[in-house]
N, C-alpha and C positions, 0 to 999 in steps of 0.2 A: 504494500500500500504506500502510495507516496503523497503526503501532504505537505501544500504551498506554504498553509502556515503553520508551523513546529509547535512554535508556542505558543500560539492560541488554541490549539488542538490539548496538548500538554495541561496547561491553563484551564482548560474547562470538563478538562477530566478529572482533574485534580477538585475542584470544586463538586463536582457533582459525585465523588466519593466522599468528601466530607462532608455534602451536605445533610444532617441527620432528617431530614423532612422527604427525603428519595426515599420511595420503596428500597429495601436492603436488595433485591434482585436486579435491580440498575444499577445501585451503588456494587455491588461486586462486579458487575459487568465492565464498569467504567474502570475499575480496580484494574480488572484483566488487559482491559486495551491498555491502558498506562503503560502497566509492567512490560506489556510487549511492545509500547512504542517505545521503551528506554530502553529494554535490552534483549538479546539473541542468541542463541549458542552458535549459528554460524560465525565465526570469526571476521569474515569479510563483513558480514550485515552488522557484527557487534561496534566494529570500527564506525560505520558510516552514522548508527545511532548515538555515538560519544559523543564525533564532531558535531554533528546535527547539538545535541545538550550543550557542548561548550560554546557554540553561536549564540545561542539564545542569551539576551541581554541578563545579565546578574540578578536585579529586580523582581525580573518573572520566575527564573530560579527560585531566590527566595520567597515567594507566593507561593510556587508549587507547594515547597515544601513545608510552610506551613499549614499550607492545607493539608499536606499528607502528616504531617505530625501531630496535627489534631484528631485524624482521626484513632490516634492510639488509644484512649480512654474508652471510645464506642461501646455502649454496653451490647451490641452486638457485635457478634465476631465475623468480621467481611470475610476474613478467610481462615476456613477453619483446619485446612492444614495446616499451617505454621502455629496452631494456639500451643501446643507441644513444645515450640522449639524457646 
């Protein structure tokens, strides 16, 4: 999949997994695409989604990740593999 805008794509997944007012089936959906627009086990693809991350302006970075650090607390669990680790 190749999108024109990185971080606004990035940016509004990141929101709408944090938003607690999304059904929990979106918000892990939105979960999913994230993780896979940030990273890859192909090696080739894993490079091209780094670059793509370090482009994006600082700002929007830290947005992201505030929203994804928010949603640590969730008293539901978006993903219930990792509740283990």
């Amino acid at each position: 999949m190749q999108v024109t805008d990185a971080a606004g794509f990035l940016h509004s997944l990141s929101r709408e997994l944090a938003s607690a007012d999304k059904p929990v089936d979106t918000r892990r959906l939105a979960g999913l695409i994230l993780k896979n627009a940030l990273d890859a086990k192909d090696e080739k693809r894993k490079a091209e989604l780094v670059s793509q991350w370090l482009a994006i302006n600082n700002s929007v970075k830290e947005e992201i990740k505030a929203s994804l650090l928010a949603t640590l607390p969730a008293e539901v669990r978006l993903c219930p593999l990792v509740d283990g680790i």
